[in-house]
BAROTOR-162796 format. One record per residue (C-alpha): residue number from 1; residue in one letter; x, y negated, z negated. Coordinates in Angstrom, 2 decimals. Layout:
<pts>
seq NUM type A east X north Y up Z
...
</pts>
This chain:
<pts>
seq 1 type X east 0.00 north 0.00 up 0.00
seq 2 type X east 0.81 north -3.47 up 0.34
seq 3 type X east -0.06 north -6.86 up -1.60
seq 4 type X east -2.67 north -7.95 up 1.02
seq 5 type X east -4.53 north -4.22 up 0.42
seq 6 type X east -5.03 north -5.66 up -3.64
seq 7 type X east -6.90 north -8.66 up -2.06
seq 8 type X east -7.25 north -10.50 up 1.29
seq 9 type X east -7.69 north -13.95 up 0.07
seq 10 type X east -6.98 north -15.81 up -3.30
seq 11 type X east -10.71 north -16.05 up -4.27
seq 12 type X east -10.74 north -12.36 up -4.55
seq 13 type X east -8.25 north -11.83 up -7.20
seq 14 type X east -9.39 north -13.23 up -10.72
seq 15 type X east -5.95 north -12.83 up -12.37
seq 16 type X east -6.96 north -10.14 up -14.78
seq 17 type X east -3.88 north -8.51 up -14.60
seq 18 type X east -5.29 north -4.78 up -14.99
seq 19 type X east -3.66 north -3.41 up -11.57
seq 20 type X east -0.11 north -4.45 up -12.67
seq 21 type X east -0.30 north -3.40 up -16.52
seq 22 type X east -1.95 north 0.04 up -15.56
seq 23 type X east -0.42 north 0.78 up -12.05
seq 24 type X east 1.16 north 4.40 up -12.37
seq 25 type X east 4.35 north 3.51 up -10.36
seq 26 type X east 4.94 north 0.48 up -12.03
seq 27 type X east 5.36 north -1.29 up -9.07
seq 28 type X east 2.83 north -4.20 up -8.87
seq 29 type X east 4.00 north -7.55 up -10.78
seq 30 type X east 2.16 north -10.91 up -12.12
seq 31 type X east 3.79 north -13.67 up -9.61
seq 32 type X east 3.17 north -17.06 up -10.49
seq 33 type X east 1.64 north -19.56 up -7.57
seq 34 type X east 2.39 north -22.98 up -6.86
seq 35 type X east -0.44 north -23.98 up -9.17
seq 36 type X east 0.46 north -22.18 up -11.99
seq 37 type X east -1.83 north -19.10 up -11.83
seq 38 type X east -1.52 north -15.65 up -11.84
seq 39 type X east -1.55 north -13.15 up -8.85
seq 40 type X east -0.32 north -9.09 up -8.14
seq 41 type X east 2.42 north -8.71 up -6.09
seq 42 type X east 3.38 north -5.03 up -5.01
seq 43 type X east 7.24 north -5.22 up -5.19
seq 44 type X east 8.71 north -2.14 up -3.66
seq 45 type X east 5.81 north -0.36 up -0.97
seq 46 type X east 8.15 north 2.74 up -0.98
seq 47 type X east 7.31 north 3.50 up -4.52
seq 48 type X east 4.18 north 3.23 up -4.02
seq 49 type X east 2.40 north 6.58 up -4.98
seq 50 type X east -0.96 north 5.24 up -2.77
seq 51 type X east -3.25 north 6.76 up -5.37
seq 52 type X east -5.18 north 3.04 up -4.73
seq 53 type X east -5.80 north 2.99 up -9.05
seq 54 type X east -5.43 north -0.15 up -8.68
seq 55 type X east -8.28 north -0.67 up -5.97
seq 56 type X east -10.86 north 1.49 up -8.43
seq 57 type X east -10.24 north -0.71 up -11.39
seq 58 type X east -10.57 north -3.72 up -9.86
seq 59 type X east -13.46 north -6.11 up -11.38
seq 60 type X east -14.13 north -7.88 up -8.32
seq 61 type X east -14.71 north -4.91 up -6.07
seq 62 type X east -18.12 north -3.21 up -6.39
seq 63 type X east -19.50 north -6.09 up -8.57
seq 64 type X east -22.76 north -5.37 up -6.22
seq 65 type X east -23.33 north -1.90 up -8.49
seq 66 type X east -22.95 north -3.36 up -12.07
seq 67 type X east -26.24 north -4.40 up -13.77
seq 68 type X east -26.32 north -5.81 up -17.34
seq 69 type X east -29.59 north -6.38 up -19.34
seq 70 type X east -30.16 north -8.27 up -21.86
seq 71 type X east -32.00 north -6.92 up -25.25
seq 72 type X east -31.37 north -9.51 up -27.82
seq 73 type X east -30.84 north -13.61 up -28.70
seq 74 type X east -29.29 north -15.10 up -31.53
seq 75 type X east -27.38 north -18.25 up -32.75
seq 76 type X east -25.91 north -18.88 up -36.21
seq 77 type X east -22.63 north -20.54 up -38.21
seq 78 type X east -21.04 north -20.00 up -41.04
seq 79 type X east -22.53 north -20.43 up -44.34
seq 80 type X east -19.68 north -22.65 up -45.32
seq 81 type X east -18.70 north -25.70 up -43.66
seq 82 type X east -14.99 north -24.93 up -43.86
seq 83 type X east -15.05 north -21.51 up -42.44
seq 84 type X east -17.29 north -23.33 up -39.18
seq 85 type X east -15.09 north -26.43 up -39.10
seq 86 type X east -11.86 north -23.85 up -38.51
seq 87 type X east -13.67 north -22.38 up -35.50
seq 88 type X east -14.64 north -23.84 up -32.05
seq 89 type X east -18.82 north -23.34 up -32.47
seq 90 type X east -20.45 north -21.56 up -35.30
seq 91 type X east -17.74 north -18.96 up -35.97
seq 92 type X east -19.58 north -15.71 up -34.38
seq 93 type X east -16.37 north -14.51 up -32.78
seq 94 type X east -14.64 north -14.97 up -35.85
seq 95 type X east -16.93 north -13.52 up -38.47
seq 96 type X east -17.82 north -9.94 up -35.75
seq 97 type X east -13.65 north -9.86 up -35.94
seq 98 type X east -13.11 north -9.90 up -39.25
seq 99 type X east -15.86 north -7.29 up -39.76
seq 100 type X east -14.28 north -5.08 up -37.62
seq 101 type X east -11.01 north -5.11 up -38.54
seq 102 type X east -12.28 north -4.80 up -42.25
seq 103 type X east -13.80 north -1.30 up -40.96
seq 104 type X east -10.31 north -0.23 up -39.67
seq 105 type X east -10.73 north -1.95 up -36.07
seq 106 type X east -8.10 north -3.55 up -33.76
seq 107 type X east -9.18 north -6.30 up -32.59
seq 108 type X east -7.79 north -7.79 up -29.28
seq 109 type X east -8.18 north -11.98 up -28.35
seq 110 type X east -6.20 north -15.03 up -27.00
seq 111 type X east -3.89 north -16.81 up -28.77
seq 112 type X east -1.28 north -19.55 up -28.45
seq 113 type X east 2.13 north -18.25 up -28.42
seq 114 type X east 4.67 north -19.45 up -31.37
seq 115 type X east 6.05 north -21.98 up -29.11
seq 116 type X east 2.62 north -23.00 up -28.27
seq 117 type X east 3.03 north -23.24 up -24.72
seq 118 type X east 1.70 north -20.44 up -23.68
seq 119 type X east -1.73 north -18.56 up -23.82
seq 120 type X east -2.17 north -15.00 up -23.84
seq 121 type X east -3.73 north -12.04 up -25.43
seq 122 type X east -2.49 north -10.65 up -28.69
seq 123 type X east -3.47 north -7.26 up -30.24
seq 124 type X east -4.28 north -7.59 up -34.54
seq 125 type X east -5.12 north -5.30 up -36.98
seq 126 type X east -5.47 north -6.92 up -39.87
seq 127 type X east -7.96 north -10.27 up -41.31
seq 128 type X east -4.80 north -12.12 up -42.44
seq 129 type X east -4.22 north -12.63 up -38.49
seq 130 type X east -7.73 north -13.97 up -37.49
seq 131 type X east -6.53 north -17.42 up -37.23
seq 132 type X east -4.32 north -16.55 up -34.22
seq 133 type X east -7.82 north -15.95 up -32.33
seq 134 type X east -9.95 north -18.69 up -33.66
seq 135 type X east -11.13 north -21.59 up -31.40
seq 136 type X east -11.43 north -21.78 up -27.49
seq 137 type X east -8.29 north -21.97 up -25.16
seq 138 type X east -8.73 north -23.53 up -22.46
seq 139 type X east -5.96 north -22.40 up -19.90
seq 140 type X east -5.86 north -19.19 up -18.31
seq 141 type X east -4.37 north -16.34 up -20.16
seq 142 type X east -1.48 north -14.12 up -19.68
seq 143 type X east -2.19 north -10.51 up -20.19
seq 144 type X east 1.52 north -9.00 up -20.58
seq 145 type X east 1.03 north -5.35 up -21.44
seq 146 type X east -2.11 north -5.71 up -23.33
seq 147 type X east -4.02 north -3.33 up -21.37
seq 148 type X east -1.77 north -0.78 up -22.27
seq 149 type X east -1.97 north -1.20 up -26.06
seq 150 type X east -5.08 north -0.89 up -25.60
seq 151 type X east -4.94 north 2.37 up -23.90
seq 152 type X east -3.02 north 3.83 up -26.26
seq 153 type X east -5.33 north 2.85 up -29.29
seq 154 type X east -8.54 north 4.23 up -27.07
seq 155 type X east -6.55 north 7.37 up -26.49
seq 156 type X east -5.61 north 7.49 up -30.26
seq 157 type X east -9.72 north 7.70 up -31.18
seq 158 type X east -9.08 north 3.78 up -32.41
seq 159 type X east -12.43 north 1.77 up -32.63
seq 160 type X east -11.00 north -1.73 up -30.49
seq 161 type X east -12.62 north -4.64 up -29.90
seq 162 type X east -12.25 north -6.66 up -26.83
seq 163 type X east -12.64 north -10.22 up -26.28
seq 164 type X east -12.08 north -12.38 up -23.42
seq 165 type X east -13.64 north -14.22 up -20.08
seq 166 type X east -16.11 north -12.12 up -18.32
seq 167 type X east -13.59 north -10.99 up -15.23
seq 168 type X east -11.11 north -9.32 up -17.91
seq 169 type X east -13.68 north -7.76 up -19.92
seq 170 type X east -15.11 north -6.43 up -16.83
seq 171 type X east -11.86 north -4.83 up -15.67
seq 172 type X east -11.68 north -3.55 up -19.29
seq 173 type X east -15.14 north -1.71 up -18.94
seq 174 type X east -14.26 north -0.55 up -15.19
seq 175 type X east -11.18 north 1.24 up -16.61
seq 176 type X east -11.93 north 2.22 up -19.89
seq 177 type X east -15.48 north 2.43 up -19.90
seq 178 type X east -16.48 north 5.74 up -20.78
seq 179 type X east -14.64 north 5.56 up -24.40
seq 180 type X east -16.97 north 5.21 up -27.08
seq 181 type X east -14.55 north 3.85 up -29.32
seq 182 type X east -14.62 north 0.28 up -27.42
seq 183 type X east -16.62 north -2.77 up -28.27
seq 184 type X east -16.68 north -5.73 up -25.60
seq 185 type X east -17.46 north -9.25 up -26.23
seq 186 type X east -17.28 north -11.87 up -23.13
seq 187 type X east -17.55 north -15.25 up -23.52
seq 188 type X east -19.66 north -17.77 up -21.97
seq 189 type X east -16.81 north -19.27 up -19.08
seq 190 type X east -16.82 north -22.18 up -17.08
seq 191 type X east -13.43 north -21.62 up -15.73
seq 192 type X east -9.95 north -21.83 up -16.68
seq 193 type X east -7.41 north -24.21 up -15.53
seq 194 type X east -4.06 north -23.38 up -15.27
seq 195 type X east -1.10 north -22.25 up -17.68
seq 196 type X east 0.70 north -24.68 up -16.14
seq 197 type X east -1.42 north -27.31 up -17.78
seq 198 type X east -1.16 north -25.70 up -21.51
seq 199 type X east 2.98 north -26.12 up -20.95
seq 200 type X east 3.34 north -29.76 up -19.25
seq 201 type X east 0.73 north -30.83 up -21.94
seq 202 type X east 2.76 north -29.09 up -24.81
seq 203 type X east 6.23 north -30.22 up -23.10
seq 204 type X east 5.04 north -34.06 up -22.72
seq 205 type X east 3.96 north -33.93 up -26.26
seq 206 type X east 7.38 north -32.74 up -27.41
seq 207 type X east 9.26 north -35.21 up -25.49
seq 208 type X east 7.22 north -38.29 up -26.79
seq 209 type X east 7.98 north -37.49 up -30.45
seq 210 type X east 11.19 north -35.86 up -30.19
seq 211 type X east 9.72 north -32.94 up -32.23
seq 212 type X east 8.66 north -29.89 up -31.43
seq 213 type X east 5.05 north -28.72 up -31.89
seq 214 type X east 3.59 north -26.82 up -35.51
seq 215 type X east 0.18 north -26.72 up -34.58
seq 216 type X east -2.12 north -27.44 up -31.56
seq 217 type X east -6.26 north -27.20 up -30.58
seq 218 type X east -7.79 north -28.07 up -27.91
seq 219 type X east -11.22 north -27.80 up -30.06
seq 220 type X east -10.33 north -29.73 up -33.06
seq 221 type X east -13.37 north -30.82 up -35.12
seq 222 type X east -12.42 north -34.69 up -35.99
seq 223 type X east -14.20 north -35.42 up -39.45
seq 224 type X east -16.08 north -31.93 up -39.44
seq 225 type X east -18.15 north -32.59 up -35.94
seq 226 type X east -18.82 north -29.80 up -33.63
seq 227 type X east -18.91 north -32.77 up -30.86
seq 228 type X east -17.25 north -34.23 up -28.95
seq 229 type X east -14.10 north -32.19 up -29.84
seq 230 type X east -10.45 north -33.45 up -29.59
seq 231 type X east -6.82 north -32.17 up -28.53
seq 232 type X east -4.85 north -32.41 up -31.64
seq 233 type X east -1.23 north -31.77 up -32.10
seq 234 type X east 1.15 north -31.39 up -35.07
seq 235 type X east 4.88 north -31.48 up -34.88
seq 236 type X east 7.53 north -30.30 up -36.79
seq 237 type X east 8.75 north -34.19 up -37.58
seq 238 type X east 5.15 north -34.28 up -39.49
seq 239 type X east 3.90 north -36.94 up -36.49
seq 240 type X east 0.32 north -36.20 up -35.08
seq 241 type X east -1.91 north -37.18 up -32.25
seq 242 type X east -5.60 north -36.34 up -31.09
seq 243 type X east -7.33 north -37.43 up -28.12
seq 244 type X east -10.90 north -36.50 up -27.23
seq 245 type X east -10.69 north -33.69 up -24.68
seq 246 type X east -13.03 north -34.56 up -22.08
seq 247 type X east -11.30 north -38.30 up -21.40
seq 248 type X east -8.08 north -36.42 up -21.61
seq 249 type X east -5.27 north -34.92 up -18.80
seq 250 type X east -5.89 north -31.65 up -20.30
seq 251 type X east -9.27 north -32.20 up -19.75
seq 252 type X east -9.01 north -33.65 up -16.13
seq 253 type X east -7.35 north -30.17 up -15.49
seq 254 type X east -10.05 north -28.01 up -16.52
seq 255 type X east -12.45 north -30.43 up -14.26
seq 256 type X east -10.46 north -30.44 up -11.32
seq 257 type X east -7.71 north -27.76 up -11.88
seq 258 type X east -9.50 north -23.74 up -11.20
seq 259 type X east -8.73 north -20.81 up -9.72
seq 260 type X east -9.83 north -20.15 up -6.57
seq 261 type X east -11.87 north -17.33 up -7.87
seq 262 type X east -14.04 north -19.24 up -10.19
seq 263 type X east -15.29 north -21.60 up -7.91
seq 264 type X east -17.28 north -18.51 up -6.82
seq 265 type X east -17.18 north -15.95 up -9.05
seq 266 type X east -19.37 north -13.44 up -9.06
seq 267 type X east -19.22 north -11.88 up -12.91
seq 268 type X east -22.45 north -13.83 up -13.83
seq 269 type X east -25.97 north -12.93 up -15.19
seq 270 type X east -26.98 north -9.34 up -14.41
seq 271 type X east -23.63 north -8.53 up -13.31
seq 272 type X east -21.60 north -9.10 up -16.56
seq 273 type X east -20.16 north -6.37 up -18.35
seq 274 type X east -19.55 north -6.94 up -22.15
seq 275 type X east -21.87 north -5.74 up -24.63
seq 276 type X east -22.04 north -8.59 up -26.41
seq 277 type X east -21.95 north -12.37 up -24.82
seq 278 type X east -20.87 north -15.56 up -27.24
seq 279 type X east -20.64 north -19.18 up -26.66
seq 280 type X east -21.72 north -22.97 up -27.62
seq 281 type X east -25.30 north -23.41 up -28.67
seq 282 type X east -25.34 north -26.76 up -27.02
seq 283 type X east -29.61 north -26.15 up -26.52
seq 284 type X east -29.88 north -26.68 up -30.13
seq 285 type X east -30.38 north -29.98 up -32.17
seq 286 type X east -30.90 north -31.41 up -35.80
seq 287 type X east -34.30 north -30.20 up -37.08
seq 288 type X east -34.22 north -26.79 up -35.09
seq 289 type X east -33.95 north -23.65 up -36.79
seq 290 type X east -30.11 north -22.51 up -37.07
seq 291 type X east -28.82 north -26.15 up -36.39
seq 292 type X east -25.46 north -26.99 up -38.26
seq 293 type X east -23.84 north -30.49 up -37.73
seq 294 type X east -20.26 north -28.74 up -38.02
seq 295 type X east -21.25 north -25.62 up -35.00
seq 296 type X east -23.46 north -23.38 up -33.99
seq 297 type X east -22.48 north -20.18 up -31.71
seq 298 type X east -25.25 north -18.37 up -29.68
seq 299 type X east -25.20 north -14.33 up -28.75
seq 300 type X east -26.70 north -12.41 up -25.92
seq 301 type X east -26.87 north -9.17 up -26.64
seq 302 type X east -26.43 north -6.56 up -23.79
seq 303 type X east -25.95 north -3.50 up -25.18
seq 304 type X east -26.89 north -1.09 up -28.13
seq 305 type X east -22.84 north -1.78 up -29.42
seq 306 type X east -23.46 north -5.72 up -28.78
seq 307 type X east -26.45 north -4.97 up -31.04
seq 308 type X east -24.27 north -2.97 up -33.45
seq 309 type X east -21.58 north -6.41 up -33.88
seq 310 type X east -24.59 north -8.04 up -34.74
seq 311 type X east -26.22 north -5.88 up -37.09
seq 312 type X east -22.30 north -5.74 up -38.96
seq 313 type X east -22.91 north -9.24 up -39.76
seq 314 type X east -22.67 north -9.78 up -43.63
seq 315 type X east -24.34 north -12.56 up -45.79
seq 316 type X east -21.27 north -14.96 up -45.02
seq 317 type X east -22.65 north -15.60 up -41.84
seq 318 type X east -26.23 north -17.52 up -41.06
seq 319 type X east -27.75 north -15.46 up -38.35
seq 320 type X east -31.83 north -16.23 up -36.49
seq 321 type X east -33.45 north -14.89 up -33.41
seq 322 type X east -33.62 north -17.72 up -30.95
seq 323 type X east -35.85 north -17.56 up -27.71
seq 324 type X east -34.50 north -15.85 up -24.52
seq 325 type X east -34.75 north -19.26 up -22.69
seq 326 type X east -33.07 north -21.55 up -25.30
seq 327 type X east -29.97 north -18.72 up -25.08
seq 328 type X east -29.76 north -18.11 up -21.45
seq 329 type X east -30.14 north -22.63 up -20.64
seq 330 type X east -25.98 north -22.71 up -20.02
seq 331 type X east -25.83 north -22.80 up -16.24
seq 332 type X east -22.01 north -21.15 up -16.45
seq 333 type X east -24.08 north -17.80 up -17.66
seq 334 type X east -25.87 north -17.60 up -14.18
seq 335 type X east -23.77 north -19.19 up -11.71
seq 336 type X east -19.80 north -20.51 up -11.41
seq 337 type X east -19.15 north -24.24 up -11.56
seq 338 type X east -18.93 north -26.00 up -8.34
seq 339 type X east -16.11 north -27.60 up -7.61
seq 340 type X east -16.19 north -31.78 up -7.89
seq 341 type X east -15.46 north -34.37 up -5.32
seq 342 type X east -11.93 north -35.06 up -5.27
seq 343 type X east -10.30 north -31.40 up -6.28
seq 344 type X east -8.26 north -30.79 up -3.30
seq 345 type X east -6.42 north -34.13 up -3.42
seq 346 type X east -6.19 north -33.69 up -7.27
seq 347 type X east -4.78 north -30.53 up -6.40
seq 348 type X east -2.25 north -31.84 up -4.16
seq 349 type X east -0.85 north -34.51 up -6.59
seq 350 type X east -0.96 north -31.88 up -9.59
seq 351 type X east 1.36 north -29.75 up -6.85
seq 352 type X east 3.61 north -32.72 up -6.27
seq 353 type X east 4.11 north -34.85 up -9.17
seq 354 type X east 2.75 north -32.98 up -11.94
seq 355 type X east -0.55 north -33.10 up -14.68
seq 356 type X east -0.20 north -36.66 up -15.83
seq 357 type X east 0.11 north -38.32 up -12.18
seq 358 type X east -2.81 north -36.67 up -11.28
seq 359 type X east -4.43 north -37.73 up -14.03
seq 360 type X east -4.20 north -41.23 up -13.05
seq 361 type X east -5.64 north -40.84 up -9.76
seq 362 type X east -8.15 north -43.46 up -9.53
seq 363 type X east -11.37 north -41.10 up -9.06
seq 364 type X east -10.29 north -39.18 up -12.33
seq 365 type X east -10.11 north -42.84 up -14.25
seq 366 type X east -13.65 north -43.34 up -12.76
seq 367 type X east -14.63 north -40.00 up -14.09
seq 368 type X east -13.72 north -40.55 up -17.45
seq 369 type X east -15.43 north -44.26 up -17.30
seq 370 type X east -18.80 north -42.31 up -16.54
seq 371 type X east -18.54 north -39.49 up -19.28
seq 372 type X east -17.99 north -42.37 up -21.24
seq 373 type X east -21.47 north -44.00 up -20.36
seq 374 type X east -22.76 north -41.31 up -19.79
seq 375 type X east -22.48 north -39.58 up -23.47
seq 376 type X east -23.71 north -43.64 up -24.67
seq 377 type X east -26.24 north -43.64 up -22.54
seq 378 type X east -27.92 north -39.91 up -23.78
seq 379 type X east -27.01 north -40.60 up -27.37
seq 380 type X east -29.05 north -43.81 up -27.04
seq 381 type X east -32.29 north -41.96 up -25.26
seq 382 type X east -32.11 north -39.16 up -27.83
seq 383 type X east -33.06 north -42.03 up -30.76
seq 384 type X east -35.06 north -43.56 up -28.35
seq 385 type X east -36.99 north -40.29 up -28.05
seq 386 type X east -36.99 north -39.52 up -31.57
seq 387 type X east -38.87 north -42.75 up -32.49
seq 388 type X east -41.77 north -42.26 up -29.83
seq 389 type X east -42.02 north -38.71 up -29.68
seq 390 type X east -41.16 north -37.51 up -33.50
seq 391 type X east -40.19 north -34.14 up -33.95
seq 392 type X east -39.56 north -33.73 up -29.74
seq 393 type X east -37.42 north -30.08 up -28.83
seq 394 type X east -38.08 north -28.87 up -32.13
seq 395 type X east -39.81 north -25.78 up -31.33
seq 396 type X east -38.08 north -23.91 up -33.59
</pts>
């Protein structure tokens, strides 16, 4: 086989790493593009052993034959405000974790790596490395050898958790899908920019105070609010800096910056995979059943093991039924993000000159201007409302 046999064009490869990690020959690598992404590369043909593995596991062939249901809608947070302030919503992902790993799980998630600039997937066993998982990266990840590990802890009758964007958790099902020792939870995804981004962010921030970084979020919680959420960085020096996300270069780059693949991705509604989906209960608002200032995570349930993460839930957690509607409003669960005017030239400066020139092209400044007015202009009709229609969207 060759590299063009794994996929024709770049919007058929989603990254997800599974036919390099699990190729028997060991002969297909992770290349990195001129964007900063993520694609298979078969490196020696004549070692190929042609047993096309990699073609069967794929989660972007086939996607036709996969049909998910859903059974079950919820949305809840953390009884206490410091356990939901240290997450990026309502803490779901956190609290299903740290059950399962209490019950002898593994439990397998993104994190930063120590230098921070880097995301990728990290294998834990134990509660007192939940933090590595907490809150929402935005970049995409890298996926090393995790599929392995992960193999060998299915193959050693280990119970293992899964979490990630739909495309990996699909090629998780599609290869290890008949074990009935793993749990998969998918997370509601508009998209991830590039790890590119993640590393000029982290790099600029090291250069401008001489320092390098001890902590960093792109879903920091300034004063305890679940929105709008905020970059913040710590370095070593003890110097900090925040910046709301949205207005920011990071935040340009998950606007403007995707893989080709996302723009038209095809792992949404009945085709997902995971038993369990978890994201931002934006549909939700103050006088509504299960609303909490600091976050508030919502769960579709796909499967009778999605149902079982639920049900594991203990009284730490605030948990209600929620209608099917209010769960399934998020437009990323149904359909991938179009891309916005302007991508392609964004692109090309971004190839050129770097994240923070193309962050001061002059249709991204405009951008910014109209979130701005935008999030005024809503927070003002939402009072508005209030006064002449009391009690408005409370249904709950």
């Amino acid at each position: 086989m060759k590299t063009e046999d794994l996929y024709a064009k770049k919007e058929l490869c989603c990254g997800c790493g599974m036919c390099a990690d699990m190729c028997p020959a060991g002969v297909i690598h992770m290349k990195e593009d001129i964007d900063g992404f993520f694609y298979p590369e078969i490196t020696d043909t004549l070692s190929c052993l042609n047993c096309k593995k990699c073609l069967k596991i794929c989660p972007l062939k086939d996607v036709a034959h996969d049909v998910s249901k859903n059974i079950g809608f919820y949305a809840g947070s953390y009884k206490a405000d410091k356990e939901t302030i240290s997450c990026a919503s309502g803490g779901l992902a956190t609290a299903i974790s740290t059950k399962f790993l209490e019950n002898k799980g593994i439990v397998y998630g993104v994190a930063y790596s120590d230098d921070w600039h880097t995301v990728e997937y990290a294998r834990i066993d134990s509660c007192e490395d939940i933090n590595k998982l907490k809150t929402s990266k935005y970049a995409q990840s890298k996926k090393g050898h995790i599929y392995r590990c992960l193999h060998d802890d299915l193959r050693n009758n280990k119970k293992c958790l899964f979490i990630g964007l739909p495309c990996d958790v699909a090629a998780v099902k599609k290869a290890f899908n008949n074990n009935d020792n793993l749990y998969t939870m998918e997370l509601i995804c508009h998209g991830p920019t590039s790890p590119s981004v993640q590393k000029q962010y982290c790099t600029k921030m090291e250069e401008k105070f001489d320092s390098v970084i001890d902590y960093f979020s792109v879903r920091y919680k300034k004063n305890g609010k679940w929105t709008p959420f905020y970059i913040k960085v710590k370095m070593k020096n003890g110097k900090e800096f925040m910046e709301q996300f949205h207005l920011s270069s990071y935040g340009a780059a998950f606007r403007y910056l995707k893989r080709p693949s996302c723009r038209v991705c095809p792992i949404k509604g009945s085709a997902l995979r995971g038993d369990l989906m978890i994201g931002d209960y934006h549909y939700v608002e103050k006088g509504m059943k299960g609303y909490n200032p600091h976050g508030v995570s919502s769960a579709i349930v796909h499967t009778l093991k999605g149902k079982e993460l639920i049900n594991s839930l203990d009284n730490t957690f605030s948990l209600t039924p929620i209608e099917e509607k209010n769960a399934l409003e998020n437009g990323a669960i149904h359909k991938p993000i179009p891309a916005p005017a302007g991508w392609e030239k964004y692109q090309k400066v971004f190839r050129k000159d770097g994240l923070f020139k193309a962050y001061r092209l002059s249709f991204v400044i405009q951008s910014n201007m109209q979130r701005k007015i935008k999030a005024r202009c809503l927070r003002l009709a939402v009072r508005i409302k209030r006064i002449l229609i009391p009690g408005s969207r409370i249904k709950e």
